[in-house]
C-alpha positions in Angstrom: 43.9 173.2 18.1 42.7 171.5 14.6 40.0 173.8 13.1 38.0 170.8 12.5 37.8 170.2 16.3 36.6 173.4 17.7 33.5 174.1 18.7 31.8 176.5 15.7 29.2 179.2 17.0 27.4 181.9 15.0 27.0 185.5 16.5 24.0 187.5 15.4 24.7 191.2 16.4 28.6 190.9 15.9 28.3 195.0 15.5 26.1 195.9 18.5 27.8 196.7 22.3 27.0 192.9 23.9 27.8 191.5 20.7 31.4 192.9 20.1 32.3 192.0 23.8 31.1 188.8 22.9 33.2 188.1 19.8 36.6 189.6 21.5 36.2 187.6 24.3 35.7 184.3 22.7 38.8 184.9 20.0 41.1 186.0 23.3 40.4 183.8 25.6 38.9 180.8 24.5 41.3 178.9 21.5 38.8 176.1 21.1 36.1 178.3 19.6 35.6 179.1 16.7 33.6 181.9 15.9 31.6 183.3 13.1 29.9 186.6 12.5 26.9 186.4 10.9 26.2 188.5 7.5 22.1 187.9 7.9 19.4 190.1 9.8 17.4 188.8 12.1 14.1 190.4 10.1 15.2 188.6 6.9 14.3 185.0 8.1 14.9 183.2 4.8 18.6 185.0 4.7 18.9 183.6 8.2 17.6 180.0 7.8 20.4 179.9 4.1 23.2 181.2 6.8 22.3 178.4 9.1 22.2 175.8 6.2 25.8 177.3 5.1 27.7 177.6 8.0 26.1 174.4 10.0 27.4 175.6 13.1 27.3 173.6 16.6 25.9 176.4 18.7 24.4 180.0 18.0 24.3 183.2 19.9 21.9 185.9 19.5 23.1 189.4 20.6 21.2 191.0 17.7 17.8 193.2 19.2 16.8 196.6 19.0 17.2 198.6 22.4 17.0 202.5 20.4 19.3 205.2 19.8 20.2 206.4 22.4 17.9 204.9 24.2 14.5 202.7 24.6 12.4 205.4 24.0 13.1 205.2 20.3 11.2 202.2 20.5 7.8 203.9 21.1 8.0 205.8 18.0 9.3 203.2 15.8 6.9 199.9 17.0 7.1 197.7 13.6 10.7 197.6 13.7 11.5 196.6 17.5 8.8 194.2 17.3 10.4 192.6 13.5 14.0 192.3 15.6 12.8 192.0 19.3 10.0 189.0 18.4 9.5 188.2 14.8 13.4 188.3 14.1 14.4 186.4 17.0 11.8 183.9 17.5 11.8 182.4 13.8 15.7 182.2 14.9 15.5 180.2 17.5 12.7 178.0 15.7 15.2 177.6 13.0 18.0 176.9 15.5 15.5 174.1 17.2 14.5 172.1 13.4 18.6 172.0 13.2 18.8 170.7 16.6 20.9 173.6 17.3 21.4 175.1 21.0 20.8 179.0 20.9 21.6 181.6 23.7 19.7 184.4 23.4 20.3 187.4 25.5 17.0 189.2 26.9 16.5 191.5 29.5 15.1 191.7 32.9 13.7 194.9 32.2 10.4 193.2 32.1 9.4 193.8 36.2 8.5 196.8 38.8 8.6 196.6 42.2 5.2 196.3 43.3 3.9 195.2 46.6 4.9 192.0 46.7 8.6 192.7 45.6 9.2 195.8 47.6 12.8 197.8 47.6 15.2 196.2 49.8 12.5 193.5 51.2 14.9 190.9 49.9 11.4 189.5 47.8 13.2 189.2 44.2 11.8 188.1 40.6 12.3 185.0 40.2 12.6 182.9 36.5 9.4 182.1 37.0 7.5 185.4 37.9 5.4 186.9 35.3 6.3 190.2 33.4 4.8 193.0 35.4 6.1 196.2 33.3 5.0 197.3 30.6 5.6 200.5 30.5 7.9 201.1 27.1 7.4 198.9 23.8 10.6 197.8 24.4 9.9 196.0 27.5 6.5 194.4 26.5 7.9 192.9 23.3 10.4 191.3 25.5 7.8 190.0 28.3 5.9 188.7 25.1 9.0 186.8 23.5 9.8 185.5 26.8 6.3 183.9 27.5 6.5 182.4 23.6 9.8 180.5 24.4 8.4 177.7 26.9 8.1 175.0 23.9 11.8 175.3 22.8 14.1 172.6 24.7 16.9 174.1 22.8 17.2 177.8 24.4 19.3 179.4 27.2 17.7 183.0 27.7 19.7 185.2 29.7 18.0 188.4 31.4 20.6 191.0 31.7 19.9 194.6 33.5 22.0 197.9 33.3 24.9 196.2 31.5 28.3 197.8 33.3 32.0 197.5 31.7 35.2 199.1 32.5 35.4 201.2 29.2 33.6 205.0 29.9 34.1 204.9 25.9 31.4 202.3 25.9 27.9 204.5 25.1 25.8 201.6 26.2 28.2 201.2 29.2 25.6 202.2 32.2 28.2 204.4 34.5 29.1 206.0 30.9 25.6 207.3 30.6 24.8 208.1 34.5 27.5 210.6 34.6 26.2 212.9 31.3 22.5 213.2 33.4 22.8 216.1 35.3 19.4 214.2 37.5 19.7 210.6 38.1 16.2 208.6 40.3 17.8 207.3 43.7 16.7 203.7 43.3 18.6 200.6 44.1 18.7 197.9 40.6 19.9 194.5 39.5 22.7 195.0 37.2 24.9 193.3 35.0 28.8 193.2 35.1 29.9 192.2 31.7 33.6 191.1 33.3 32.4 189.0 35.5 29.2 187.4 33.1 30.2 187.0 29.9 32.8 183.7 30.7 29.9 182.5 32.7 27.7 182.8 29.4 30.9 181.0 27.3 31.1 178.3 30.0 27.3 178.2 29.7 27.0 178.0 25.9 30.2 175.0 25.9 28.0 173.1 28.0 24.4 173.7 26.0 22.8 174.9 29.6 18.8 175.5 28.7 16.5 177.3 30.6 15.7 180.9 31.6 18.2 182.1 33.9 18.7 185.9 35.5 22.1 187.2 34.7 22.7 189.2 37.0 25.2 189.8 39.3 23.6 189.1 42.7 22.3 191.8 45.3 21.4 195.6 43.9 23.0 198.6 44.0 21.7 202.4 43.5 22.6 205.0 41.0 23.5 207.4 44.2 26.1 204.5 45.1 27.4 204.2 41.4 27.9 208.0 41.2 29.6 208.2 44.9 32.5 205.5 43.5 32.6 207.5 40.3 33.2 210.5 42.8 35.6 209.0 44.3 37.8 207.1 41.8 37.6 209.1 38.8 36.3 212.4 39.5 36.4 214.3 43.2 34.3 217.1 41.7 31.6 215.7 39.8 28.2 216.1 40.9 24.2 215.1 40.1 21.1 215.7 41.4 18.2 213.4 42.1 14.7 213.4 40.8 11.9 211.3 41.5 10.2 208.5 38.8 7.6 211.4 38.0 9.6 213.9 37.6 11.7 211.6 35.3 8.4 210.2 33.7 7.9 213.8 32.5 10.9 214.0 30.5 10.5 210.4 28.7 8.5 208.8 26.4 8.9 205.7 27.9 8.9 204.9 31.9 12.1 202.6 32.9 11.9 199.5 34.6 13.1 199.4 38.0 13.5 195.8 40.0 15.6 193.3 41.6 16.0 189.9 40.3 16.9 187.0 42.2 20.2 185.6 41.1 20.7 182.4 43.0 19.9 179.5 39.9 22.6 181.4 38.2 24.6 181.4 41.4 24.0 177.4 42.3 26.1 176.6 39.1 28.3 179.8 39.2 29.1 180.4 42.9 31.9 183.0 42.4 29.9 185.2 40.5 30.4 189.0 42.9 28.0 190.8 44.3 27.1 194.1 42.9 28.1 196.3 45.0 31.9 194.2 45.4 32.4 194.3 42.0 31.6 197.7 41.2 34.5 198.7 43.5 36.9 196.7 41.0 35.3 197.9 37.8 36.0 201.2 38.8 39.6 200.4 39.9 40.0 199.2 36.7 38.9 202.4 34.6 41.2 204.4 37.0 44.3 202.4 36.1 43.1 202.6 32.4 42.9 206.8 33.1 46.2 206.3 34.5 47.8 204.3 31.8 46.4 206.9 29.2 
């Protein structure tokens, strides 16, 4: 295809674990893309806004946030920086993005609810696009339930919540089975998650198309960390084992409390029917890493 005619997208967070899945797929599997790594951060805005003016590209996607090394509850000890990424960073992108009549995905999290008693375990009551944030117990989190709430006068935004992002790489450190089989105590608690095999086209398709809107992006139903570790048991490793704990007992251990929730996948699901269920596609995602043990 003619450079000229492809479709040009910018990728903020070319070097982080979404954004690197991001920018492989895209060159693989989708010819009439064309896509650029940005050289800005998100907390310089001026360096951003110059990038935008240089490369004038036709779509932009922001994979670029700060989630902590090696995990959120970095974030509580290092507040002005999640919150320069997280909000400043990101909403002065998409405001950019919106006065160049840009569209922007941004990925976000649905790490932003609890179950409470009105969206009980299992009740089959999920969060909704349109439910409030109800957690806010890790700075990561509530800068995220504030961005969210800020992005309602944009017309030029897809936001997609992901949860517990899964691929078929153990080598992946962000890779949720990669870091449930180093805890030797796991909570027994069933979660929306995210399959990055089975999303990620969705979100190319999506961004082709300049879909707006909020949309969970999840795969639908939930699935426990007991069930995880039982396929992990049983595909990778027969002698592995783990040890439950309850939310206070893990609460003792963390500075920050998780998020635990399901979210209600069926807007994402009216336009993308063939999306798996959780617990379907976790089967194939660990058939996958066994051939890849295999083929080693």
């Amino acid at each position: 295809m003619n450079q000229q005619n492809k479709i040009k997208i910018l990728l903020f967070g070319s070097t982080g674990f979404i954004g690197k899945k991001v920018s492989s797929l895209i060159e693989t599997d989708f010819p009439q893309i064309e896509i650029i790594n940005s050289q800005s951060r998100l907390e310089n805005t001026q360096d951003v806004a110059k990038e935008l003016d240089l490369i004038q590209p036709d779509r932009v996607i922001n994979a670029a946030g700060i989630t902590g090394i090696p995990n959120v509850d970095w974030c509580e000890s290092h507040k002005q920086e999640t919150l320069r990424v997280n909000l400043v960073g990101s909403l002065a992108l998409i405001d950019s993005c919106w006065k160049r009549n840009i569209h922007i995905i941004q990925f976000g999290t649905g790490c932003i609810y609890q179950y409470d008693e009105n969206h009980k375990e299992n009740s089959g009551n999920k969060f909704t696009e349109k439910d409030p944030p109800n957690f806010f117990g890790s700075y990561y989190s509530k800068t995220k339930g504030i961005f969210q709430d800020l992005l309602d006068i944009f017309d030029n935004v897809l936001l997609l919540r992901i949860r517990m992002p899964i691929t078929s790489h153990l080598e992946d450190s962000k890779n949720l089975i990669s870091k449930l089989i180093k805890y030797s105590k796991v909570v027994n608690i069933p979660n929306s998650m995210s399959v990055l095999e089975d999303l990620l086209p969705v979100m190319v398709d999506m961004c082709i198309k300049k879909v707006v809107g909020v949309f969970n992006f999840t795969n639908p139903g939930s699935i426990s960390h007991n069930e995880i570790l039982t396929l992990y048991q049983k595909f990778i490793d027969p002698n592995f084992k783990w040890e439950n704990f309850s939310i206070e007992e893990q609460n003792k251990i963390l500075k920050a409390e998780r998020s635990n929730n399901e979210l209600d996948s069926s807007k994402l699901l009216e336009i993308y029917p063939d999306i798996p269920h959780i617990k379907d596609s976790m089967i194939k995602v660990f058939e996958r890493i066994k051939k890849s043990i295999k083929n080693q």
